[in-house]
N, C-alpha and C positions, 0 to 999 in steps of 0.2 A: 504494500500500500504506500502510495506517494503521501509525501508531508511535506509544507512548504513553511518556514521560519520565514520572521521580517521583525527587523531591528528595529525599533520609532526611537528618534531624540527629541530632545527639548532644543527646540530653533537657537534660545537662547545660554543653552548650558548643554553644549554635545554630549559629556561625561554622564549625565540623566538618560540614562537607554529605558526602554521594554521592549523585550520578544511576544512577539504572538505567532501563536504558531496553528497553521487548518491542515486538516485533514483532505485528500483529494476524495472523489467520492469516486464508487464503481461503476461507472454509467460512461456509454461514449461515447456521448456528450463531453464528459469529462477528461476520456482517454485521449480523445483527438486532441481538445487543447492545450494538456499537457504535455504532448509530443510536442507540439510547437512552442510552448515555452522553453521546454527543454531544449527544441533546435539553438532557439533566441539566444538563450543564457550560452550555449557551447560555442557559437561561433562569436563571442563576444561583442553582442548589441546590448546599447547603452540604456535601460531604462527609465524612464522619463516622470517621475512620481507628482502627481496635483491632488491637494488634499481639496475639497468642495464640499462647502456646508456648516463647515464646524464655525460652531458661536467661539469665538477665540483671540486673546488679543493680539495672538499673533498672525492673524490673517484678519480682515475689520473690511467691512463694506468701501470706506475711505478709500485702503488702501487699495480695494481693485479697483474701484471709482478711478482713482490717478492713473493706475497703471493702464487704462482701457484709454484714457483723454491721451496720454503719451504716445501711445501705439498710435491711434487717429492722425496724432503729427507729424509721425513720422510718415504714414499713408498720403496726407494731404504734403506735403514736402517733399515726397517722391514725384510727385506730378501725374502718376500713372493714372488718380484716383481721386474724388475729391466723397470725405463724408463733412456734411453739415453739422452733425448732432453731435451733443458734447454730455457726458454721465454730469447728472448734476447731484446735489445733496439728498437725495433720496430715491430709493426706486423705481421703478414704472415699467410694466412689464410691456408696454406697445412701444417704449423705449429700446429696450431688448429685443424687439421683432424686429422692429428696422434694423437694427446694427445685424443682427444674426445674418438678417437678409443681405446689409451690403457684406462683409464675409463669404456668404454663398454665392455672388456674382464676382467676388474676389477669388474666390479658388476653383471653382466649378468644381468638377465629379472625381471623385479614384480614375472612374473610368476614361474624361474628358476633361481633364485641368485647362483652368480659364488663363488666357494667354498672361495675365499679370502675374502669375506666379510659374512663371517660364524661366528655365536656367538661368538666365543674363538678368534676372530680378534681385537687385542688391539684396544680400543675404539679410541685410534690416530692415529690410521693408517687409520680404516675406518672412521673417518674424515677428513684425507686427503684426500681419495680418494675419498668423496662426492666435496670435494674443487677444484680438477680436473674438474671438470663437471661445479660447476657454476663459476671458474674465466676464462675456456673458453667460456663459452658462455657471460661472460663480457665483456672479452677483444673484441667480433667478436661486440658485440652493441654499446660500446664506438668507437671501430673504424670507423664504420657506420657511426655514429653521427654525428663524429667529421669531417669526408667525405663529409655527406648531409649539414654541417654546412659552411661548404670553398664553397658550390655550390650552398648556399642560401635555398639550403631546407629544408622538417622538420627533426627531426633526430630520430631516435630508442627508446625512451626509456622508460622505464614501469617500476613498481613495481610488482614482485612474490612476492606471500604469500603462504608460504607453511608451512606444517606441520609436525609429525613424526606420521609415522605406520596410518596413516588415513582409515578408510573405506573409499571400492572403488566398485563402482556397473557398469554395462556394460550400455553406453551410452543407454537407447531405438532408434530405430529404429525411431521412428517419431522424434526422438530429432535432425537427420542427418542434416533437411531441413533448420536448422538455422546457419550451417555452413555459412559465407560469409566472404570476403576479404574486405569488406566493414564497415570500421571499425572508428567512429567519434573519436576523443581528448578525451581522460577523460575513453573512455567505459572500464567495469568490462567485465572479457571475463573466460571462463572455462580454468582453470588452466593446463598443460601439466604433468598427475600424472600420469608418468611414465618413463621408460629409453629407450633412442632410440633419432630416428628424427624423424620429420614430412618430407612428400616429399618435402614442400617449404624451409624447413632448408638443406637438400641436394641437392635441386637447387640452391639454396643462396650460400651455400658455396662451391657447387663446390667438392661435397665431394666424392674423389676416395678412399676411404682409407675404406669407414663404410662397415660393413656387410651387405647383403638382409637383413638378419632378424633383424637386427636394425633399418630398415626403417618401421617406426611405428607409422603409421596414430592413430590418439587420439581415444579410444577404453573406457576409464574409468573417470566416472564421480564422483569425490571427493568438499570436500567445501573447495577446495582450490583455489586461483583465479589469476588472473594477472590483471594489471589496463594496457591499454597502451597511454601512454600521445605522444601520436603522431598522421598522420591519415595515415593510413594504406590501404587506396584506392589502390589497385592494376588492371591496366588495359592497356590497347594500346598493346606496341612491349613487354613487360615484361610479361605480360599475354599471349602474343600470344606464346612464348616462352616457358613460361612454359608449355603451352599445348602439346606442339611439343615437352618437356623435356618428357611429361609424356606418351603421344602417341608412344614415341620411346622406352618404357621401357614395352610397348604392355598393358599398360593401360589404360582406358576411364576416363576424365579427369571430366564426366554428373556422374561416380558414386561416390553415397551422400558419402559411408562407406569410399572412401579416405578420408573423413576428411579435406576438404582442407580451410585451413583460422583458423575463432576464432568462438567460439559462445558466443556473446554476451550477457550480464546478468543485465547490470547497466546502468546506465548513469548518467556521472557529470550533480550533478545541479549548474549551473552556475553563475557566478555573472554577470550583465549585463556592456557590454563596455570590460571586461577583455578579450583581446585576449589569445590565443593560446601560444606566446611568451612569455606573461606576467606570466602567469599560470606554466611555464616550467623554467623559471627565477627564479619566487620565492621558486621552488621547490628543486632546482639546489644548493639552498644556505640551506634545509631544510632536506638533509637525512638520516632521521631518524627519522623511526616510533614509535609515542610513545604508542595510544590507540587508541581501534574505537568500535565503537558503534551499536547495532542491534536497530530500531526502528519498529514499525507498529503500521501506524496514530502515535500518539504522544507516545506511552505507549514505555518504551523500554525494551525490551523484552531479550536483552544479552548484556552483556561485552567480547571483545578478550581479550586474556591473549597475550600481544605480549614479545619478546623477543631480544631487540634489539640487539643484535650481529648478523650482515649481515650470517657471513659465520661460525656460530654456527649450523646448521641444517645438523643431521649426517644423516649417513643410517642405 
């Protein structure tokens, strides 16, 4: 049985570690993505850690606010490109849709990248424009968070781990059926390795602004992954809703290929007595990935090359 170890520091005090350590699961689902992480880790690809969501003073709405206006100037001072809109001191999620949207006419598809992010595009520009994409989708999980946190519930937030230039293989057909919304604290989930939304990210946000062809149910299976430290149980009038979101858009809401939800891969092994809160607390004061470990049975089998600068991972 595979086990995968990951070291968290305190941003502020490296010496402050915890390990967590998950279990891989026997499904595969599971098997395939582990293979590919495994490829990832052996041939030494860098991976790319963005913590998203955590109420924390070491990541604060502010600071992606700045980092998102920064990127924009760099984009508008390239000349390639002009955005208008500037993050101001609070939220707005039709704020979010525009920008997301200029991003998605900034990089077009996996399949058909938009000529601004062509070879001969200064390496700073096109990491702004990868910066666009995740301090919006920061700003929309922090907000969440900090939402379900005033209303006593759990709140958004996860670790992406990503990569650069990754092989990428088409989901199999039997792999659909592990799609669920059903999602425990801690679980390892296949990673979103591509440009677009999922339909439940344009139900969520509410999003008038994206193209069809950017609504992009998950198609490609890389070793790349997301952790999500929350539980992501979706059911009653919000399910019923979305059904009726996706029924109205002349869709069947029974087929596997939307993709709908996470496929999960891992599971926290857990310490006993430690809640959910405890678990999300320690972690809140700890972002910042330092290393993590491949095992099976005891032997360990890879080292990640991680990379800790959040919003180093270009396109």
């Amino acid at each position: 049985m595979y086990r995968l170890q990951l070291k968290f520091a305190n941003p502020k005090k490296l010496q402050d570690v915890r390990w967590l350590e998950w279990e891989i699961l026997d499904t595969p689902a599971a098997k395939l993505w582990m293979q590919m992480l495994l490829d990832l880790a052996r041939t030494k690809n860098t991976f790319y850690p963005r913590f998203t969501g955590f109420v924390s003073p070491h990541k604060t709405m502010v600071d992606i606010q700045h980092r998102l206006n920064q990127s924009i100037e760099v984009i508008n001072e390239s000349q390639i490109y002009h955005i208008a809109e500037r993050a101001e001191d609070h939220f707005n999620q039709e704020f979010a849709n525009v920008i997301h949207h200029h991003f998605e006419l900034l990089c077009g598809s996996i399949d058909k990248p938009a000529n601004y992010v062509r070879w001969d595009t200064p390496q700073r520009v096109r990491n702004a424009i990868a910066e666009l994409n995740h301090c919006i989708h920061d700003m929309e999980a922090l907000h969440r968070s900090v939402e379900m946190r005033t209303q006593g519930t759990s709140t958004t937030s996860a670790l992406v781990v990503a990569s650069r230039r990754v092989p990428r293989v088409y989901i199999p057909d039997e792999v659909f059926k592990y799609f669920t919304f059903d999602i425990e604290f801690g679980t390892i989930v296949y990673h979103y390795s591509q440009i677009g939304k999922t339909w439940w990210e344009v139900f969520l946000d509410k999003d008038e602004e994206i193209f069809n062809e950017a609504i992009l149910p998950l198609k490609y299976l890389s070793g790349e992954f997301d952790i999500s430290f929350s539980s992501n149980t979706i059911h009653g009038e919000v399910l019923r809703e979305f059904k009726e979101f996706l029924v109205g858009r002349g869709l069947d809401p029974a087929e596997p290929k939307l993709a709908l939800g996470y496929v999960p891969v891992g599971k926290l092994i857990r310490t006993s007595g430690v809640s959910d809160h405890e678990y999300r607390e320690a972690l809140e004061n700890h972002l910042c990935l330092r290393g993590g470990k491949i095992f099976k049975g005891r032997e360990l089998k890879s080292v990640l090359k991680i990379n800790e600068d959040e919003y180093s991972l270009t396109l």
